[in-house]
N, C-alpha and C positions, 0 to 999 in steps of 0.2 A: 806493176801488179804482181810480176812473179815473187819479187822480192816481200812482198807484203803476205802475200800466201806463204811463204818460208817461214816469216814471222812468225804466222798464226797457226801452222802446223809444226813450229818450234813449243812455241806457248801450250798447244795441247799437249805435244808430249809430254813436258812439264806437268799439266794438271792432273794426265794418265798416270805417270810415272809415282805420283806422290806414296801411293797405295803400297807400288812394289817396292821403294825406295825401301818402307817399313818393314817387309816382308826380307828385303837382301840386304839392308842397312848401307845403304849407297846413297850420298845428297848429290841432286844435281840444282844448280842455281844459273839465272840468264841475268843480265842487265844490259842496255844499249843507251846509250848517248847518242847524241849529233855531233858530226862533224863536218868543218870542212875540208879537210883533208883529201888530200889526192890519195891513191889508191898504192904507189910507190913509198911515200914517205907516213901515212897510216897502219902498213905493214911495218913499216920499221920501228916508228912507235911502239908498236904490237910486241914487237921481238924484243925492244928495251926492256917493256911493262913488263914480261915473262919474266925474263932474265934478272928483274927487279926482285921477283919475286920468290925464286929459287926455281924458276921451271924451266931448265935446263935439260933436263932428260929427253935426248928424240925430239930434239927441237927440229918440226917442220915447214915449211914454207909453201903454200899453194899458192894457187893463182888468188885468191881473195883472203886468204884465213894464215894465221899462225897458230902453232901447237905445241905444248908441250906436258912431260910430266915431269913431276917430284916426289920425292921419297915420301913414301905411308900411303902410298895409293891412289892419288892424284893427281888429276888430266887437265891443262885447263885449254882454252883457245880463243882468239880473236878475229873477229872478223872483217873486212872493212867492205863496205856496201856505197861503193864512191854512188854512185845513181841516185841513190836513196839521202846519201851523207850520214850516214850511220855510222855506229861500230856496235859490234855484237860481241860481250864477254858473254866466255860457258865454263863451267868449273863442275867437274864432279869427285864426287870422293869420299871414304868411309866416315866419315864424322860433319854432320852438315854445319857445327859450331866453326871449325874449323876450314872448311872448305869456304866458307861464309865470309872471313876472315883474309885469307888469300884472296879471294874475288877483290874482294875491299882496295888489297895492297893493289890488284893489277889495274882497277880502274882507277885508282888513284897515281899510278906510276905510268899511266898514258899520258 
């Protein structure tokens, strides 16, 4: 349940967010899959996908989530929801063509 609320209070930020996006010219984008993935080797996926991607900058490592950025101003992250069997891509960054794009390669490169 908790995790489902995370969701849905992820997804409003998103629908809140659109407004200001226009306002400060910042795209953010979410996508999730299923997985069955354990929560050790889901992260490491996580950190290939990045690293596939060019997001290398401040690569971090939580207990659930990998993070990183790349040059021109974007953030992206992963998250793995072993409970759930999820994984949660987030991207944000000045150009939503672009940022759109990179989500693409990272969920493709999981």
């Amino acid at each position: 349940m908790r995790y489902f609320v995370m969701v849905a209070l992820a997804a409003l930020a998103v629908l809140v967010a659109a407004p200001v996006m226009a306002q400060v010219g910042y795209a953010l984008y979410m996508q999730w899959d299923d997985t069955d993935l354990r929560l050790e080797p889901c992260k490491n996926h996580a950190e290939e996908a990045l690293r596939g991607a060019r997001f290398t900058e401040d690569l971090t490592r939580t207990e659930n989530s990998v993070y990183a950025r790349r040059d021109g101003g974007y953030t992206a992250g992963v998250r793995c929801v072993e409970p759930k069997k999820m994984v949660i891509y987030v991207i944000s960054g000045p150009k939503g063509a672009i940022a759109s794009r990179y989500l693409d390669e990272i969920v493709k490169g999981f």
